[in-house]
C-alpha positions as CSV (number, residue, x, y, z in Angstrom):
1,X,-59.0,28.7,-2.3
2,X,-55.5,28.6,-3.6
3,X,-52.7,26.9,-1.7
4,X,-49.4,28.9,-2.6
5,X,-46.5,25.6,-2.1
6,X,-44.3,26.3,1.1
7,X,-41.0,25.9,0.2
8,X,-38.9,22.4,2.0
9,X,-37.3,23.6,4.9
10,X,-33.6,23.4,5.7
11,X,-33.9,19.8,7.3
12,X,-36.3,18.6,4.7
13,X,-33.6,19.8,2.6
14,X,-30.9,18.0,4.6
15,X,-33.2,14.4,4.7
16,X,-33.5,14.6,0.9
17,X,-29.8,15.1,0.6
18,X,-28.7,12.4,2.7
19,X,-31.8,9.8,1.5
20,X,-30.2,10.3,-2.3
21,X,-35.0,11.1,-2.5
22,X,-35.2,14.0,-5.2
23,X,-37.3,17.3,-4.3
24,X,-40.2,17.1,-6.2
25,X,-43.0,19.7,-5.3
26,X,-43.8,20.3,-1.9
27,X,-47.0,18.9,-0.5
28,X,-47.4,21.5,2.5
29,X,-50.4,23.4,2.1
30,X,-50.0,27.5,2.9
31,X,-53.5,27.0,5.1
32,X,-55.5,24.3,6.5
33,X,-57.3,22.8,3.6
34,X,-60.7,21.0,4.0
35,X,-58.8,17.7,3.3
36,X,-56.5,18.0,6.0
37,X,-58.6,19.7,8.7
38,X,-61.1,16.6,8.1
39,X,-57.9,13.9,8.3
40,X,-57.0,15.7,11.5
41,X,-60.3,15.3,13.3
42,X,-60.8,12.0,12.2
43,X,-57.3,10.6,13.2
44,X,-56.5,8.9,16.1
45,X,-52.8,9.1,16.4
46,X,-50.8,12.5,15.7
47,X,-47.2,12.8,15.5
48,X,-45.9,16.3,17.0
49,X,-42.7,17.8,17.0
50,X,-40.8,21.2,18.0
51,X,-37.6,22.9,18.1
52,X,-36.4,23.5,22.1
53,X,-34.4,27.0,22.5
54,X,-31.3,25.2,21.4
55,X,-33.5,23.9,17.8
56,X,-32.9,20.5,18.9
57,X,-35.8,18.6,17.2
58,X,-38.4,16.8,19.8
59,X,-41.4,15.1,18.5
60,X,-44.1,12.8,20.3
61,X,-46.8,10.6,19.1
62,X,-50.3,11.8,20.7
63,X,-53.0,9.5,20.6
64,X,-56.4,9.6,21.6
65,X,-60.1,9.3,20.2
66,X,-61.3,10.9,16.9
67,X,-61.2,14.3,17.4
68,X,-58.8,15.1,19.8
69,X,-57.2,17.6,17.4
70,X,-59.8,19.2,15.4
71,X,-59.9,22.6,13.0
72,X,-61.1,25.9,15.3
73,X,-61.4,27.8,12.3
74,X,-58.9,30.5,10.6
75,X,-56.6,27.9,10.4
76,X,-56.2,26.9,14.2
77,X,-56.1,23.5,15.2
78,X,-56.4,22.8,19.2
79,X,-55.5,20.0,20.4
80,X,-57.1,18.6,24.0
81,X,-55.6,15.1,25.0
82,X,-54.1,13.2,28.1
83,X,-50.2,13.4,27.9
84,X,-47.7,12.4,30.0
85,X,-46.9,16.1,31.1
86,X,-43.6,14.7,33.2
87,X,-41.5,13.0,30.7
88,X,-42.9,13.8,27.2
89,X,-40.2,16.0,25.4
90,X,-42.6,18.0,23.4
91,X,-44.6,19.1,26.5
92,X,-41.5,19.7,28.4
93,X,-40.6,22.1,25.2
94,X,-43.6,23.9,25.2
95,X,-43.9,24.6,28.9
96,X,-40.2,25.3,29.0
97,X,-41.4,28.4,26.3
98,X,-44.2,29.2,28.0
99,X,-46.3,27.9,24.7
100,X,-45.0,30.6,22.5
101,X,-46.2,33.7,24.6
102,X,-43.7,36.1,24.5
103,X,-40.5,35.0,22.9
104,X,-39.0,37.1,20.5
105,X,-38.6,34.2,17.2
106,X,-42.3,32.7,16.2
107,X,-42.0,29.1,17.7
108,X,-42.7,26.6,14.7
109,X,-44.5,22.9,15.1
110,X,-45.1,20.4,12.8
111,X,-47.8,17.6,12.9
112,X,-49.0,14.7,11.2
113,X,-52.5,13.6,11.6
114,X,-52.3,9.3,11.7
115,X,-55.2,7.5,10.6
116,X,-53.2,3.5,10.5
117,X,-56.9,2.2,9.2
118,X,-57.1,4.0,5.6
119,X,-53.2,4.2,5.7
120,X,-53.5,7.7,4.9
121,X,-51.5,11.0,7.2
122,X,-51.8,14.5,6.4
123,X,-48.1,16.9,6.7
124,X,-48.9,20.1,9.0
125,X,-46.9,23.0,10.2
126,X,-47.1,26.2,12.0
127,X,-46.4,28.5,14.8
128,X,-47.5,27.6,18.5
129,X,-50.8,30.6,19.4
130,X,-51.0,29.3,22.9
131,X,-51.6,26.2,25.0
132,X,-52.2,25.0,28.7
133,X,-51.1,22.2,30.3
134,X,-53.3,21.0,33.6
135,X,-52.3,19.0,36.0
């Protein structure tokens, strides 16, 4: 496989500019390599953040056993974890968006897979397929 580099997004763009950090090359995979659908089962911690329907940034820090986020193949990843449905932003967020069904722009989220052990994270980011929350 060959990963085509994603270009930085506007914020990234924004953060480099305002850091004085130059824009070297891009590290964001265009699919879910084998290195970082292995570094996002075997995390235990995953950062996760959206865009509400104003694109105010939200991000949460999901945390869990091993394998609570883990490849489905064709570059899916689900995610199945206790959250705090009431007061975490990024649920709120999804819910509030019905999980991406139906809205008219693609609804973007970013991730990074935490493994604080081998001080090693992996930088994801895609659009939202579908989700559930139960209560």
């Amino acid at each position: 496989m060959v990963s085509i580099a994603m270009p930085w997004s506007d914020g990234e763009h924004r953060m480099h500019n305002l850091m004085n950090v130059p824009e070297g090359d891009n590290p964001t995979s265009s699919f879910l390599s084998p290195q970082a659908a292995y570094m996002t089962m075997a995390s235990p911690l995953m950062a996760i953040g959206v865009l509400d329907s104003e694109d105010h940034p939200w991000t949460s820090v999901w945390g869990g056993e091993n394998g609570f986020a883990r490849p489905l193949g064709g570059n899916l990843i689900g995610v199945r974890n206790g959250v705090d449905s009431k007061f975490d932003p990024v649920v709120e967020t999804l819910e509030k968006v019905n999980f991406g069904k139906g809205l008219k722009k693609k609804l973007m989220v970013s991730g990074l897979p935490i493994d604080l052990m081998n001080r090693r994270r992996v930088k994801l980011a895609g659009q939202i397929v579908g989700g559930k929350v139960d209560r």
